[in-house]
C-alpha positions as CSV (number, residue, x, y, z in Angstrom):
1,X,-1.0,-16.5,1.5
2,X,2.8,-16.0,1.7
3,X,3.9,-17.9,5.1
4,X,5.5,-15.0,6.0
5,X,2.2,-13.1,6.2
6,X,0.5,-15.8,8.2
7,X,3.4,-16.0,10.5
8,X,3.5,-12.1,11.1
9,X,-0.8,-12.5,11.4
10,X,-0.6,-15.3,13.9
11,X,2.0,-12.6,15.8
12,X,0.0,-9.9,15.9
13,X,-3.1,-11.6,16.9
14,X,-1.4,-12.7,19.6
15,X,-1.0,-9.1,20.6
16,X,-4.3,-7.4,19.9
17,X,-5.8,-5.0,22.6
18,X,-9.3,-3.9,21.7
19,X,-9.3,-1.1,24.2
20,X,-5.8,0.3,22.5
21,X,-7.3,0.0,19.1
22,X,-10.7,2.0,19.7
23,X,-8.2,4.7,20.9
24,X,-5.6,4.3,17.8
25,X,-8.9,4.4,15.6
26,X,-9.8,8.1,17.1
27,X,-6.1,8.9,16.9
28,X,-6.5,8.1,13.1
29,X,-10.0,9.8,12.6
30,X,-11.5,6.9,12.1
31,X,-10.3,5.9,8.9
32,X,-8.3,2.5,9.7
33,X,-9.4,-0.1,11.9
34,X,-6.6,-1.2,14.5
35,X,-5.7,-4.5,16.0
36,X,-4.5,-2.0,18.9
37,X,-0.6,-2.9,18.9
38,X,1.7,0.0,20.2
39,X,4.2,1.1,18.0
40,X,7.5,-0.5,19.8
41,X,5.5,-4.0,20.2
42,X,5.1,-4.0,16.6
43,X,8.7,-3.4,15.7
44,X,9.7,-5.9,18.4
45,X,7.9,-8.3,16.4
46,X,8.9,-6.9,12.8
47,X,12.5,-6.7,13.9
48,X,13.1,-10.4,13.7
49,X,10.1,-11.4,11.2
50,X,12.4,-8.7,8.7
51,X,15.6,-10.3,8.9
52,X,14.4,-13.7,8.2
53,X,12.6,-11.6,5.2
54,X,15.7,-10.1,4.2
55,X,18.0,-13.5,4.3
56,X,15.6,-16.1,2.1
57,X,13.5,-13.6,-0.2
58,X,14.8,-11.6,-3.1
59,X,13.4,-8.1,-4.2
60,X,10.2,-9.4,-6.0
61,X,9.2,-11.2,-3.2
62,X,9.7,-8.7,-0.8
63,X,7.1,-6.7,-2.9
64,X,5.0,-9.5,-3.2
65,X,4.8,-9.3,0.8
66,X,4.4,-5.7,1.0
67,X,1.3,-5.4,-0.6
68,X,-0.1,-8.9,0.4
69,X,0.1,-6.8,3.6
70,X,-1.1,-3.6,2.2
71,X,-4.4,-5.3,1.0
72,X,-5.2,-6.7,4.9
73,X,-7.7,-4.6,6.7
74,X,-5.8,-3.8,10.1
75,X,-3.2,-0.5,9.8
76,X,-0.4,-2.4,11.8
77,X,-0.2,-4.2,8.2
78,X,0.4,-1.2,6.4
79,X,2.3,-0.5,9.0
80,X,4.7,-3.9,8.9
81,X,4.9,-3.2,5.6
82,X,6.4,-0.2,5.9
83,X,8.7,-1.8,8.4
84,X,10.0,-4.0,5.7
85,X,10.0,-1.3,3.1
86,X,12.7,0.5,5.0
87,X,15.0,-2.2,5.0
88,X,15.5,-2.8,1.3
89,X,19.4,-2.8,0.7
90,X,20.1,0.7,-1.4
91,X,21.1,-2.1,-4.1
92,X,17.8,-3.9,-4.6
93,X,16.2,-1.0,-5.6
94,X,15.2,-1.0,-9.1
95,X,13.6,2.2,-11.5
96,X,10.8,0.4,-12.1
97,X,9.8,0.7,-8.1
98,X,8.5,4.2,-8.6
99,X,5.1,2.4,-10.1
100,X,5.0,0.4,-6.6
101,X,5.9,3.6,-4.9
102,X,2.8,5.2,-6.0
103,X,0.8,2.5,-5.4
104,X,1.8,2.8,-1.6
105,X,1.4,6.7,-1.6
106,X,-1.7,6.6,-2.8
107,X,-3.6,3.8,-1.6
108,X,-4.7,3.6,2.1
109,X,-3.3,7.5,2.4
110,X,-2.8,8.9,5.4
111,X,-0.1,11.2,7.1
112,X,1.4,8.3,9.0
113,X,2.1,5.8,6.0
114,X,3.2,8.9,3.4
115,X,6.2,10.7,5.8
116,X,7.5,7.1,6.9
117,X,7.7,6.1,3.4
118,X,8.6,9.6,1.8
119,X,10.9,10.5,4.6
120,X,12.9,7.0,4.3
121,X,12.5,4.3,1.5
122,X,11.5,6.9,-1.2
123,X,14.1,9.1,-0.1
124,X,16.6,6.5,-0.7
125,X,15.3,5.9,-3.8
126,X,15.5,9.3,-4.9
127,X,18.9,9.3,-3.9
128,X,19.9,6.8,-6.0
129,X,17.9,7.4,-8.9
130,X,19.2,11.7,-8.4
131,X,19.1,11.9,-12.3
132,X,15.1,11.3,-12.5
133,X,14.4,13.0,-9.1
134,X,13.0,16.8,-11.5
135,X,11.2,14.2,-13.4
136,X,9.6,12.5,-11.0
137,X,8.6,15.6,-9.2
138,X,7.4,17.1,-11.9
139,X,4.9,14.5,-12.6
140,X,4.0,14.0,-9.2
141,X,3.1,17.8,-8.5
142,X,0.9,17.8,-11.5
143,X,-0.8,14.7,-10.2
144,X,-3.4,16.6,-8.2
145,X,-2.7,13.8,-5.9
146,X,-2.0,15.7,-2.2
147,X,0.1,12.6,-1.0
148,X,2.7,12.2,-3.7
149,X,2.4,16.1,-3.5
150,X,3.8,16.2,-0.5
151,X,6.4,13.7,-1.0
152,X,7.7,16.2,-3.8
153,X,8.3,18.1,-0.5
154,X,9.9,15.9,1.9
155,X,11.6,13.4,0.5
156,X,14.7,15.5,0.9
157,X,14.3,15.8,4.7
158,X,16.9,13.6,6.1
159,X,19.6,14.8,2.5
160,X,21.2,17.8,5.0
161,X,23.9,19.6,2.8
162,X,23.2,17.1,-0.1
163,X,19.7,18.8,-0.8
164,X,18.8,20.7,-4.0
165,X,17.5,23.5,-2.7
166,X,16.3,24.7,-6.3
167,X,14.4,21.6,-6.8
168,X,12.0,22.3,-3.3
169,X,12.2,25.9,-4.1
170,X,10.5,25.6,-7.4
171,X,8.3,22.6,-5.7
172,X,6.9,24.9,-3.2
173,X,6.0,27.9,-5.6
174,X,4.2,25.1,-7.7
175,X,2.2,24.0,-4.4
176,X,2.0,27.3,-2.3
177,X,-2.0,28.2,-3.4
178,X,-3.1,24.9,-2.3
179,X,-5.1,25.3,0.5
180,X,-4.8,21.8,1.9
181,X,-3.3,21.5,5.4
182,X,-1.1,18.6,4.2
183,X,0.5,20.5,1.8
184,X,1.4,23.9,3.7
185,X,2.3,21.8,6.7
186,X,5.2,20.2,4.4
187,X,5.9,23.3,3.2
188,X,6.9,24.8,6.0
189,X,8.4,21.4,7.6
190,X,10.3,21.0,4.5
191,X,11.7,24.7,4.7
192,X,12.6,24.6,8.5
193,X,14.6,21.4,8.2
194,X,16.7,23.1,5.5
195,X,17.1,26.0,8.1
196,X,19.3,23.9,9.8
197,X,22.0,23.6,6.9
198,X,21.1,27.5,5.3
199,X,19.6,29.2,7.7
200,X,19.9,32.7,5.2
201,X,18.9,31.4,2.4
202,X,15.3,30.0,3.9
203,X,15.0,33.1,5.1
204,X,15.7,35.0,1.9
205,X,13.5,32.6,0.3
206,X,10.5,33.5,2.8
207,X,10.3,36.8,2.9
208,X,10.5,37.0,-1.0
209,X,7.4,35.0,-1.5
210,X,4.3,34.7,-0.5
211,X,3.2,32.1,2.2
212,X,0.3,30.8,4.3
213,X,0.3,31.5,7.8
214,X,0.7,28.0,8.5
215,X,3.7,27.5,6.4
216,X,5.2,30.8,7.3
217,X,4.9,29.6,10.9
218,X,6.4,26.4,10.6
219,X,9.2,27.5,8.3
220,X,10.3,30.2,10.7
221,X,11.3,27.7,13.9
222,X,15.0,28.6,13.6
223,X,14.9,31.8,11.6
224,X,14.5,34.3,14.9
């Protein structure tokens, strides 16, 4: 096991609370266990165990860490993961990440792990890699996978004025009949963050199509 595993481990034992993690379990519907660590004290811990990460290990073994941690049973693993994950330099990301990406987004899926990664790491990525980002949708939507569905639909969130608009457009009439809360929720999350740059032309866009209540609802925030 990498040391920095065991070092983070030996951390977060130290930091366990069995009565938080029964309660982060029901949170979480039951599908992780929990070592019961509160979001701020893990990123107190992760803060420092990161940077020492980020001076002595290069990309590869960053990875190798990530999903040393993915494979441990306790979600504040995933979690640290994650932590690490968003900390990659925009110049250490590689092409060939996408496969790890997926690996991530698809493994140990829930809503929690998908928007922190799709909303940040993947996000940069995309940035980056702008000139596969229709390619990568495309292949994602078709998938049938509902995680790396919805990252088709947020992983512009944060872009603002940078977005293409024409890319989510077209990635929400692909999505729009699936009736999976997951996927209208981004829908409409997707659409009412864009309403903050082009507030006219979400609304054009919604009233010309046809939308579930749900996304309807969400999309609509900042249209009235």
């Amino acid at each position: 096991m990498n040391s920095f595993v065991t070092e983070l481990q030996q951390q977060f034992i130290e930091h366990k609370n069995a009565t938080r993690a029964l309660q982060m379990e029901v949170y979480m519907k039951n599908n992780f266990p929990f070592l019961g660590i509160s979001a701020p004290i893990r990123r107190s811990i992760t803060k420092g165990w990161v940077s020492g990460i980020n001076k002595s290990c290069t990309p590869k073994e960053k990875w190798e860490i990530i999903f040393e941690l993915w494979n441990l049973d306790a979600r504040e693993y995933q979690c640290a993961a994650i932590d690490l994950l968003t900390k990659f330099k925009k110049n250490e990301w590689q092409i060939h990440d996408l496969h790890s990406f997926e690996i991530l987004l698809t493994s140990k899926s829930w809503w929690d792990s998908v928007d922190a990664i799709g909303s940040n790491a993947l996000s940069d990525f995309m940035a980056i890699f702008s000139e596969h980002q229709h390619e990568i949708v495309s292949g994602w939507i078709y998938s049938n996978n509902i995680w790396l569905q919805r990252c088709c639909l947020i992983f512009q969130l944060k872009y603002g004025d940078k977005i293409d608009f024409e890319l989510l457009k077209s990635s929400i009439l692909q999505l729009k009949h699936i009736k999976e809360f997951f996927i209208q929720k981004a829908i409409g999350w997707s659409l009412r963050q864009h309403s903050k740059q082009d507030k006219n032309a979400v609304k054009e866009f919604v009233t010309t199509i046809e939308l579930s209540n749900l996304a309807k609802r969400e999309a609509s925030k900042y249209l009235t």
